[in-house]
MARSE-542899 format. One record per residue: residue in one letter; z, x, y of N, C-alpha, C, O in turn. Coordinates in steps of 0.02 Angstrom, whole numbers, padded with zeros to 5 digits, always signed. Example, Ala and Ser with C-alpha at 12.3 -4.5 7.8 and 13.67 -1.06 7.14 Angstrom:
2
A+00390+00660-00284+00390+00615-00225+00390+00660-00165+00423+00712-00166;S+00354+00642-00112+00357+00684-00053+00394+00645+00002+00402+00670+00057;
//
This chain:
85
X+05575+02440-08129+05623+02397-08160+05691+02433-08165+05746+02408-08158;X+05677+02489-08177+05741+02536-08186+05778+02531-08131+05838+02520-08138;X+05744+02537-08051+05776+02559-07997+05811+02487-07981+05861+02484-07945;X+05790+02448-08001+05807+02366-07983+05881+02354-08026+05935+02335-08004;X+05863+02371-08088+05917+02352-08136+05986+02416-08114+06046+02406-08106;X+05953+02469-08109+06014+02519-08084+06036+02498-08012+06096+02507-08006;X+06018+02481-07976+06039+02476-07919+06065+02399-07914+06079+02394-07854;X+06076+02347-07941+06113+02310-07935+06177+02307-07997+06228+02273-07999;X+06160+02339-08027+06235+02353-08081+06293+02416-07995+06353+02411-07983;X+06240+02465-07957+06279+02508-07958+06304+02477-07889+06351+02505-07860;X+06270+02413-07858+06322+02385-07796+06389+02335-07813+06433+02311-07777;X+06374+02332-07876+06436+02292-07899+06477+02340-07947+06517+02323-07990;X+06458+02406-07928+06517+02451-07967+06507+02478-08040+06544+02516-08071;X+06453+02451-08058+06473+02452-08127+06400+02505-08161+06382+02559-08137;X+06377+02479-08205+06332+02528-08244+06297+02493-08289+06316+02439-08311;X+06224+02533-08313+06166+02475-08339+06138+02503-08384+06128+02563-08372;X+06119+02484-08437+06053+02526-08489+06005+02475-08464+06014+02427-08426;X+05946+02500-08498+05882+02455-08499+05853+02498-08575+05844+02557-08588;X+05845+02435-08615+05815+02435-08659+05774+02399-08695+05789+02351-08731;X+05695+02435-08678+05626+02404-08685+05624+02387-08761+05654+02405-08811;X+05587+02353-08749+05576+02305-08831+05509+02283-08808+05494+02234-08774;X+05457+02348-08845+05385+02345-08829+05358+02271-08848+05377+02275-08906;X+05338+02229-08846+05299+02151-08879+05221+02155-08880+05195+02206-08856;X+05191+02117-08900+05132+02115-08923+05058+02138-08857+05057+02119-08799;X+05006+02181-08892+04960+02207-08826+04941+02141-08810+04956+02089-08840;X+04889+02152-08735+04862+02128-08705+04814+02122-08746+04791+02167-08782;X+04783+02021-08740+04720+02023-08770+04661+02063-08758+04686+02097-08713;X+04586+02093-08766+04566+02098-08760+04494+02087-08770+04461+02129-08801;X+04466+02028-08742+04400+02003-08763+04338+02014-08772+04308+01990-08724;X+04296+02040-08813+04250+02069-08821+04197+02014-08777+04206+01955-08763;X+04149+02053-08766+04082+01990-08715+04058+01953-08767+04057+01893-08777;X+04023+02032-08820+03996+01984-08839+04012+01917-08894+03976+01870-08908;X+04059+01928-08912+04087+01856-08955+04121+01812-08919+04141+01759-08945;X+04134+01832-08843+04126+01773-08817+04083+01731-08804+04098+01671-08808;X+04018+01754-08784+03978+01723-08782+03947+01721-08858+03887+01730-08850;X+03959+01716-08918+03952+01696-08973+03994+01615-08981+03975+01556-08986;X+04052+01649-08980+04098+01588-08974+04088+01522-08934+04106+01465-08948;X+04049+01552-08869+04031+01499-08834+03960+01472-08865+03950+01411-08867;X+03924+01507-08883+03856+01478-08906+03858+01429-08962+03813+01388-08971;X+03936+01436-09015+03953+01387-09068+03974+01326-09060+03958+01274-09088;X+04032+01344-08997+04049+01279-08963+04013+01239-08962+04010+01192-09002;X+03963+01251-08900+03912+01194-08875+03859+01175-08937+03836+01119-08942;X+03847+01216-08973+03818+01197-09019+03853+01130-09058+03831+01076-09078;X+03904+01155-09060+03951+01083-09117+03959+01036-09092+03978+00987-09124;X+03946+01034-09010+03955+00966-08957+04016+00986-08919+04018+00958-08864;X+04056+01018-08928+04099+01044-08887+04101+01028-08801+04043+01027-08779;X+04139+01019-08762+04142+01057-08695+04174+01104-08695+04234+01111-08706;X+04129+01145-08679+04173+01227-08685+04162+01256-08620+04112+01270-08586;X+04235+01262-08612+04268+01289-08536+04287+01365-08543+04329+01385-08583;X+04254+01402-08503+04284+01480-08481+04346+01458-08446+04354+01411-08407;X+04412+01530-08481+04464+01512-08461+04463+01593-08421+04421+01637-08427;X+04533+01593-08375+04522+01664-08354+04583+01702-08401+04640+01680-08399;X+04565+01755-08438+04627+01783-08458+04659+01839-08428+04634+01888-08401;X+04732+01821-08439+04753+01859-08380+04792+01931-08434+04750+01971-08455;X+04864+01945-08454+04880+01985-08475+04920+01958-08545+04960+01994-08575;X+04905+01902-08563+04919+01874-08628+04941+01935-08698+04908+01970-08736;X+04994+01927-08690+05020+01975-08773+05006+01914-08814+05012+01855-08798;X+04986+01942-08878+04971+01897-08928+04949+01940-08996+04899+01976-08997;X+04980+01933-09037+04996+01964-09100+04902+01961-09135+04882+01998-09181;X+04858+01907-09098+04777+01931-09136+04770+02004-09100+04743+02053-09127;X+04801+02002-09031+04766+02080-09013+04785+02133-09043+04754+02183-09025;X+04834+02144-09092+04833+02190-09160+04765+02195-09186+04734+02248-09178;X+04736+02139-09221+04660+02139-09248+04624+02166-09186+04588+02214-09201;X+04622+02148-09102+04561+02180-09072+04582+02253-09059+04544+02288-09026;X+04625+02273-09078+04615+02368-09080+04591+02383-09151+04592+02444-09157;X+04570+02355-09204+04544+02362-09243+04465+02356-09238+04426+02398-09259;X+04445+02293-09203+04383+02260-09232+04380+02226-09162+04431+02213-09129;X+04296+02210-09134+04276+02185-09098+04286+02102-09079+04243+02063-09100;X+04338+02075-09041+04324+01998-09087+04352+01971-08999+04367+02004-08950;X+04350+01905-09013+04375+01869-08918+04430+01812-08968+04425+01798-09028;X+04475+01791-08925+04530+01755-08926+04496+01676-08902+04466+01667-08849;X+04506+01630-08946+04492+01584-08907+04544+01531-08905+04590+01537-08946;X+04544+01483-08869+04590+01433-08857+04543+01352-08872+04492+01336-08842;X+04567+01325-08910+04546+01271-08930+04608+01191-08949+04652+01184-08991;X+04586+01151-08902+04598+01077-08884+04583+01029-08847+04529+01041-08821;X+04606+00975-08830+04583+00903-08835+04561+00914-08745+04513+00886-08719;X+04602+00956-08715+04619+00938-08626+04660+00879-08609+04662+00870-08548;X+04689+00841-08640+04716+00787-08633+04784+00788-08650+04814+00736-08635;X+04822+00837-08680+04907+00837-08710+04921+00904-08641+04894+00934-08595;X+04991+00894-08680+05022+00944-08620+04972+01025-08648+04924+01037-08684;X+05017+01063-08608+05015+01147-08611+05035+01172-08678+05075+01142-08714;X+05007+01230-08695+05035+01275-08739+05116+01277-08773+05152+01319-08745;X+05140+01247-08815+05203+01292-08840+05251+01210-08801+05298+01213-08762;X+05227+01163-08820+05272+01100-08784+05291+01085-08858+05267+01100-08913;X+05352+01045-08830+05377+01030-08890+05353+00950-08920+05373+00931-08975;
//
């Protein structure tokens, strides 16, 4: 990132900081409460879909460097995406 950000400040002459602003870890899902989580689902009638997670920052993964636990995502399948207005 550095070499990218320095090297186009330095073809237009000029000069660059970069300054990181660490944000929240990567989730990290424990197995087995996923498959806990999943065993509750279906139990309650649920359709419960495995999602793939990819490198999601998210302020619960504070709690999983503490404590064993999985992230889950829960809704209809039928509204938009995440974070719509």
């Amino acid at each position: 990132m550095k070499e990218i950000i320095f090297g186009i400040a330095l073809s237009f002459g000029g000069s660059a900081e970069l300054i990181w602003h660490e944000g929240s870890p990567a989730t990290n899902n424990t197995e087995e409460w996923v498959e806990f989580s999943t065993k509750i689902g279906v139990r309650a009638g649920y359709n419960v879909k495995k999602i793939s997670m990819g490198l999601e920052g998210e302020d619960f993964a504070y709690y999983q460097r503490k404590i064993p636990s999985a992230f889950i995502a829960v809704g209809t399948g039928l509204s938009y995406a995440h974070h719509h207005p």
